[in-house]
C-alpha positions in Angstrom: 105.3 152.4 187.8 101.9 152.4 190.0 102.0 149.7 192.8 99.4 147.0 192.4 98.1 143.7 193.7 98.5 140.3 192.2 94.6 139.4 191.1 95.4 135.9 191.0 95.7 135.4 194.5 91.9 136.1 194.8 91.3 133.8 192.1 93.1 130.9 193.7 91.2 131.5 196.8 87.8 132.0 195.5 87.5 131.3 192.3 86.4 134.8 191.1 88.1 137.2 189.1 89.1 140.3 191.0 87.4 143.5 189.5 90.4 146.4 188.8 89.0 148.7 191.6 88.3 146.1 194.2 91.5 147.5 195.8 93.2 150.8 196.1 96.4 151.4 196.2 98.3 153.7 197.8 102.2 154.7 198.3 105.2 154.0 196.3 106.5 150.3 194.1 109.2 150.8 195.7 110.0 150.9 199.7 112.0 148.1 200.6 115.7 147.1 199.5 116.4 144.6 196.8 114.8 143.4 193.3 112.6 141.1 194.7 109.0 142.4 194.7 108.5 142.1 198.4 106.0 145.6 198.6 103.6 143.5 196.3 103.7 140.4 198.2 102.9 142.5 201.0 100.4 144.8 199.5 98.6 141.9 198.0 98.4 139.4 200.6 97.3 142.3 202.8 94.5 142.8 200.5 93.1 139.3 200.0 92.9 138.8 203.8 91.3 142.4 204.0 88.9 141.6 201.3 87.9 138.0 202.4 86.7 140.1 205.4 84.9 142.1 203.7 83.2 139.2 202.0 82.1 137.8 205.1 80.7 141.3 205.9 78.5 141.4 203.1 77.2 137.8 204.1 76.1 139.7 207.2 74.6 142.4 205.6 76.9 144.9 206.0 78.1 147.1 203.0 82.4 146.7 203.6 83.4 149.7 201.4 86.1 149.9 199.1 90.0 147.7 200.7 92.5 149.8 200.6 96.4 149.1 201.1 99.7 151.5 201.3 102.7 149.7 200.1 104.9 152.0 203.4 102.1 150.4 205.9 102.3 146.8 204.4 105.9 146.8 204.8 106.0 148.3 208.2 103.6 145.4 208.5 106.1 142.6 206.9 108.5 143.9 209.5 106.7 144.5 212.7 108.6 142.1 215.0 111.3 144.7 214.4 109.2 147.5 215.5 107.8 145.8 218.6 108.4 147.7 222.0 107.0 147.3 225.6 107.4 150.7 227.8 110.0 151.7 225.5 112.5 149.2 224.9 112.9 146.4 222.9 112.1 142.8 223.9 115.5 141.0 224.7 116.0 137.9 222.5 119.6 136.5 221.9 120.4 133.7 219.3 124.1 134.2 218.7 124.3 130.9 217.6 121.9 131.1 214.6 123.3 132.1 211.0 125.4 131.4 207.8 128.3 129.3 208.3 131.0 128.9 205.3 131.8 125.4 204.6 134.8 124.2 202.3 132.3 124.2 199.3 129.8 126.5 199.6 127.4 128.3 202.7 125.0 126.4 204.9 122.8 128.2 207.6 122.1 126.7 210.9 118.8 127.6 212.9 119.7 128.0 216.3 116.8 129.9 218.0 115.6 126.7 220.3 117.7 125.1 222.7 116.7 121.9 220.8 117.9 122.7 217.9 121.4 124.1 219.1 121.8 120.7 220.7 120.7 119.0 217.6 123.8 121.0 215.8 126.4 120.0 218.8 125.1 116.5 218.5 125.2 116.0 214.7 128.5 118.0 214.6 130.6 116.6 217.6 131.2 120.3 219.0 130.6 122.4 222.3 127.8 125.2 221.5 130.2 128.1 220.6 130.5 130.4 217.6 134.5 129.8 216.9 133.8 125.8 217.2 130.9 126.5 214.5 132.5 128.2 212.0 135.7 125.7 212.6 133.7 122.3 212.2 131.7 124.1 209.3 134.7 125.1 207.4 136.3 121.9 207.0 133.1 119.7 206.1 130.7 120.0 202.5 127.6 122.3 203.1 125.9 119.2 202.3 127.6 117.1 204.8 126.4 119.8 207.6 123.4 119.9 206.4 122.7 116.6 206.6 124.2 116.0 209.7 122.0 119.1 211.5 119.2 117.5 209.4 119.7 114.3 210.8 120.7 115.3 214.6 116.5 116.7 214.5 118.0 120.1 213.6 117.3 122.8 211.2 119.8 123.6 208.5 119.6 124.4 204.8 122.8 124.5 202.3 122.8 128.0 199.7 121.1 126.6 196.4 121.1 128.6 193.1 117.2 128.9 191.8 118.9 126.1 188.8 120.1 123.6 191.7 116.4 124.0 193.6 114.3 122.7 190.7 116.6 120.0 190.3 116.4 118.9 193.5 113.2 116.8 193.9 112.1 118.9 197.1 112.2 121.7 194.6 110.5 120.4 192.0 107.6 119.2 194.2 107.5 123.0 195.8 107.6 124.7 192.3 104.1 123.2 191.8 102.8 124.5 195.3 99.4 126.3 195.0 99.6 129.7 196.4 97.2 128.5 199.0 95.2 125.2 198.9 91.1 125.0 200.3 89.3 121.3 199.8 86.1 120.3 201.7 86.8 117.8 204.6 83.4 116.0 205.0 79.8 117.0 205.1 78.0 119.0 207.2 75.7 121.3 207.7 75.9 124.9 206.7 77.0 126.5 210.1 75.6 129.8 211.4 77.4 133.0 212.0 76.2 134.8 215.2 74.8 138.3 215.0 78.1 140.7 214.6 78.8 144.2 213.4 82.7 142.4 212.4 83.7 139.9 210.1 84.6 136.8 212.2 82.4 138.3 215.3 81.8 135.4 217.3 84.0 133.1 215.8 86.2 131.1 217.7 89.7 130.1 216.8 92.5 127.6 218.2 96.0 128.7 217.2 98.2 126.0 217.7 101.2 127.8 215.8 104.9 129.0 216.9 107.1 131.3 215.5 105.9 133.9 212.8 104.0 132.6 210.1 100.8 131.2 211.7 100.8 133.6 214.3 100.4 135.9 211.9 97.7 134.2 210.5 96.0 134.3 213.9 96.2 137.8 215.0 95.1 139.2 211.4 92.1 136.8 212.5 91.7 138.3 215.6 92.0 141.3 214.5 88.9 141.3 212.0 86.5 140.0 215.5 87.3 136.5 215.9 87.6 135.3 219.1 91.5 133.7 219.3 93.0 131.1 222.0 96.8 130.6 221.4 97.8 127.5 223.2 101.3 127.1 223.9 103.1 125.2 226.6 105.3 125.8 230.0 107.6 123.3 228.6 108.4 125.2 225.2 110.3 128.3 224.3 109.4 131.0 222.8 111.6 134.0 220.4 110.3 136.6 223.2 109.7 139.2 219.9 107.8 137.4 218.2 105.3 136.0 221.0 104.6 139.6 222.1 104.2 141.3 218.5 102.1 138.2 217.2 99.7 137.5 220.5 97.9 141.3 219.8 94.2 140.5 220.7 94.3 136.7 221.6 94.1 134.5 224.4 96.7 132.7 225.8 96.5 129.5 227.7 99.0 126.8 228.2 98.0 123.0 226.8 100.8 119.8 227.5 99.8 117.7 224.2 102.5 115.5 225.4 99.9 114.2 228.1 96.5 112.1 227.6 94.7 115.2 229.7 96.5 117.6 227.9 94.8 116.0 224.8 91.5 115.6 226.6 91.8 119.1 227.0 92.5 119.7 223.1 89.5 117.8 222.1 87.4 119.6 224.2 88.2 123.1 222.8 88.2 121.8 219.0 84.4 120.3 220.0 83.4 123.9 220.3 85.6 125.8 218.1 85.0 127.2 214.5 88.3 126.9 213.1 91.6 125.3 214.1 95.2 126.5 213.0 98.2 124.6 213.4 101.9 125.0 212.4 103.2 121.7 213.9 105.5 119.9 211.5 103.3 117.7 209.0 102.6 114.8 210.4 103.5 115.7 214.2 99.8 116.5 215.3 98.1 113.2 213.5 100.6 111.3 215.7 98.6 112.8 218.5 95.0 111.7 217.1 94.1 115.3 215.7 94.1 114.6 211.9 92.0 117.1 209.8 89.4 114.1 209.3 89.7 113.4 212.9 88.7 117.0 213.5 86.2 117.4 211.1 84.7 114.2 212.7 85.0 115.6 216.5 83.5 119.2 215.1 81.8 118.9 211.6 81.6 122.0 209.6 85.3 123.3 211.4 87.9 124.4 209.3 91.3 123.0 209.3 94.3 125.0 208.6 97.8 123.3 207.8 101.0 125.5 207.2 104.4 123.7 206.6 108.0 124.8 205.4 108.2 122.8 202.1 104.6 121.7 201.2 103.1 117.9 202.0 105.1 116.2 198.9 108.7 115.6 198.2 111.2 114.1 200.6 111.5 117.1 202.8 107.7 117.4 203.5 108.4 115.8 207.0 111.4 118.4 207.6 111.6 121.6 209.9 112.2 124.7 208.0 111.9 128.2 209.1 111.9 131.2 206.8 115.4 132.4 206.5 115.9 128.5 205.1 113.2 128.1 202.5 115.0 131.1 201.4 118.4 129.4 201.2 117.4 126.6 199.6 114.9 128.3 197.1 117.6 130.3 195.5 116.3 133.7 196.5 118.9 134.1 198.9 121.7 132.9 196.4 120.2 135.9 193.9 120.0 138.3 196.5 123.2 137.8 197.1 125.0 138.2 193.6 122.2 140.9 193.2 123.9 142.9 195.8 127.5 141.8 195.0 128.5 139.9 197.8 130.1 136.8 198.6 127.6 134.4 200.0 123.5 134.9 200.6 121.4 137.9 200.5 118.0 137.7 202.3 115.1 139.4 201.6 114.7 142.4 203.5 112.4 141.5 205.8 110.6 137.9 206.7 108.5 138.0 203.9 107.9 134.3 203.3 106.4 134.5 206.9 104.3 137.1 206.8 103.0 136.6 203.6 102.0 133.4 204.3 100.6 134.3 207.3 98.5 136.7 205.9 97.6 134.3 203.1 96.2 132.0 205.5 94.3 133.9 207.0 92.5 135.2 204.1 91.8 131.1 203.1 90.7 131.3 206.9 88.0 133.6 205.8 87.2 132.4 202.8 86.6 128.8 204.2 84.5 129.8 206.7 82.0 131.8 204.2 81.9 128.1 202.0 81.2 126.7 205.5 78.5 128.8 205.8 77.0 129.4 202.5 77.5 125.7 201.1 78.5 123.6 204.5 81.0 120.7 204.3 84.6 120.9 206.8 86.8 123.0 204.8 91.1 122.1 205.0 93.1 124.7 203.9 96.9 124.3 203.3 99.2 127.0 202.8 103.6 126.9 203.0 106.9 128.8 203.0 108.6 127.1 199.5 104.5 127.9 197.9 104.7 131.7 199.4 108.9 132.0 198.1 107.2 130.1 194.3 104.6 132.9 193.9 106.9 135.9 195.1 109.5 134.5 192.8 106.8 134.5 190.1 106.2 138.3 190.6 109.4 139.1 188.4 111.6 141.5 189.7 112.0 145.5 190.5 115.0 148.1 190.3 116.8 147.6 193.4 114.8 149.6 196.1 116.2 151.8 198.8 118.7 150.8 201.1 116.8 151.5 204.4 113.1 151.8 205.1 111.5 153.3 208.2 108.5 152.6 209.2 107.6 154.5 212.2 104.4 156.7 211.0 102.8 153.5 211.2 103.5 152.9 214.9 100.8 153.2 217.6 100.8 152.7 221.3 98.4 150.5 222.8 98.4 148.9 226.8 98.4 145.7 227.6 98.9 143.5 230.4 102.6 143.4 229.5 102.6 147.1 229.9 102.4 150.0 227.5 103.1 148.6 224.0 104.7 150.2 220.8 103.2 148.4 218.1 102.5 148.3 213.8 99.1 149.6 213.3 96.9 146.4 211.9 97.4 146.8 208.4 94.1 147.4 205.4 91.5 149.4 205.3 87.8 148.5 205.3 85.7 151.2 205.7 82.9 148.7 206.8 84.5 147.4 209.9 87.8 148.2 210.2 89.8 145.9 211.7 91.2 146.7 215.3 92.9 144.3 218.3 90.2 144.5 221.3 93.5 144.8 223.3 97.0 143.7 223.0 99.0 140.9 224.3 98.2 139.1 227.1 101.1 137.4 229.4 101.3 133.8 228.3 99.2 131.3 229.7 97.6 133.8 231.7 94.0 132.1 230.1 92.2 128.9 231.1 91.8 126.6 228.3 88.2 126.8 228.3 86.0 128.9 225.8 
């Protein structure tokens, strides 16, 4: 069977229908392990970003070509913080704590890449920070009762739930109605103006506020088609070394404390002259600072707004911290990967695909906002999540079981950087009008001022 893309993606963002030979397709269904249809997740997402780009190419004149996607590159691309290398080696990163824990009932998996939420685990399970008095404590409560002891302790946890259990749960049922990405107008304004630019988002400036994978993602696919990207992190926070080096490709970094009334002054000031603001803070967490989307669209009409979350904005778990490898416990995809593959317990996907997806995703309702800012005015908010991502790959039906290893390394590149000489997944989609390219690679972090 051919490999193809999912044309309702495009719909949802646009509203148009996708013509059959918008997009080529190149490579093999079939790449990655499992029966989950990962390859078009990848594939497709990687498309919609690559043709919302070339969208806001032909608003500039420019003829974009016809997008084109291989299935190998996309899922080199879903997997790149495994590829990532500076001079050589791999970045070190150790979180022996993190995993799937077997309780007297069931499985539970505990995030523990943050100091934080390793203490939130020892807190809400009475035990020193070591593997043997995990698994102990673990085994001899419910998976529900660790959950919701890690849950409540400010941790992050999620108990192994069949696809049947999910939609009963009313968390699941408010995620099974998640749009694959969301884009409403904010507030009036006038249409903005693009500055004169041979790339898609040339002259566009963007505030990452994100962590992790997901909306970093998001932000260096964005800076990657010619927008000019901030990341603002802070001193005070860790980082998952791997990811921060493979996600910051081609974005500044500058270090903002939001816990501090300059630190906010500071914010405001770079949202008063920014184009488009992207945030991965837990919902809620940001407003509590003063930086609601209304607030922003108020402080910088005609800016777009982008909110990604774990579980959506409804349901009694929209508040709660959730990473990928738990929206895929508690979706049921791990729970059929795993009796897919035979095995006692969970079965992830074979790569972070809720992640990348949705960071890819959001960046193409990135692009797609700003055009409607442009052509029709108005703040645009666009939502996107994890559970809305793990709905529409779930919705893709399923594939013979794929290959049990992939290898991805024709689609390796070396680049420098101010971390040194970096081995890296070539930026992913093929637009023959401006293709897209990382000016350089990643910077040291907070190595920027906070000023545009």
């Amino acid at each position: 069977m051919n490999a193809s893309v999912d044309s309702r993606v495009w719909t949802t963002l646009t509203g148009d229908t996708l013509a059959e030979d918008a997009v080529e397709v190149t490579g093999p269904e079939s790449v990655l392990p499992g029966t989950f249809r990962v390859e078009e997740a990848a594939t497709t997402s990687i498309a919609a970003a690559t043709l919302a780009a070339g969208e806001l190419l032909r608003l500039r004149g420019i003829e974009p070509g016809k997008v084109s996607v291989d299935t190998r590159h996309a899922a080199a691309s879903f997997h790149s913080e495994q590829y990532i290398r500076v001079d050589g080696e791999p970045v070190p990163f150790s979180a022996p704590l993190s995993g799937d824990y077997r309780a007297n009932d069931g499985w539970v998996r505990l995030h523990c890449n943050y100091p934080r939420h390793v203490a939130a685990v020892c807190w809400g399970l009475g035990v020193p920070a070591t593997r043997e008095a995990f698994e102990k404590v673990v085994a001899a409560k419910s998976k529900f009762e660790v959950e919701s002891a890690v849950v409540g302790a400010g941790g992050a946890a999620a108990v192994l739930r069949s696809r049947e259990e999910w939609l009963a749960h009313k968390q699941g049922q408010a995620s099974s109605a998640l749009p694959i990405a969301e884009i409403r107008t904010l507030g009036p304004s006038d249409p903005v103006r693009l500055f004169a630019s041979d790339r898609p988002l040339g002259g566009v400036r963007i505030l990452d506020l994100t962590h992790v994978i997901a909306g970093p993602v998001a932000g260096r696919v964005l800076a990657a088609h010619g927008a000019t990207v901030m990341h603002i992190g802070s001193d005070r926070l860790p980082t998952v070394p791997p990811l921060a080096v493979d996600t910051g490709m081609g974005k500044l970094s500058a270090y903002v404390d939001l816990e501090t009334e300059a630190g906010r002054s500071r914010l405001r000031k770079l949202i008063a002259r920014a184009d488009v603001v992207l945030q991965g803070f837990r919902p809620g967490s940001l407003v509590a600072k003063g930086f609601s989307p209304e607030a922003l669209a108020e402080l910088r009409p005609g800016i777009v707004v982008a909110d990604l979350s774990a579980y959506g904005w409804e349901g009694p778990w929209a508040r709660r911290r959730g990473f990928d490898s738990l929206v895929q416990m508690a979706s049921g995809i791990a729970d059929e990967g795993g009796k897919t593959a035979g095995i006692d317990g969970p079965g992830p996907l074979p790569v972070q695909a809720l992640d990348h997806a949705t960071g890819w995703l959001t960046a193409a309702a990135i692009m797609t906002a700003v055009r409607r800012a442009v052509t029709e005015g108005g703040s645009q908010h666009v939502r996107t999540s994890l559970a809305g991502t793990g709905e529409w790959l779930n919705s893709l039906g399923r594939k013979e079981s794929g290959p049990a290893e992939f290898d991805g390394s024709e689609w390796l590149e070396d680049a420098d950087s101010p971390l040194g000489l970096l081995t890296r997944v070539k930026m992913a989609g093929t637009l023959p009008g401006a293709n897209p390219f990382w000016v350089e690679g990643t910077r040291v972090s907070g190595s920027d001022r906070a000023v545009w």
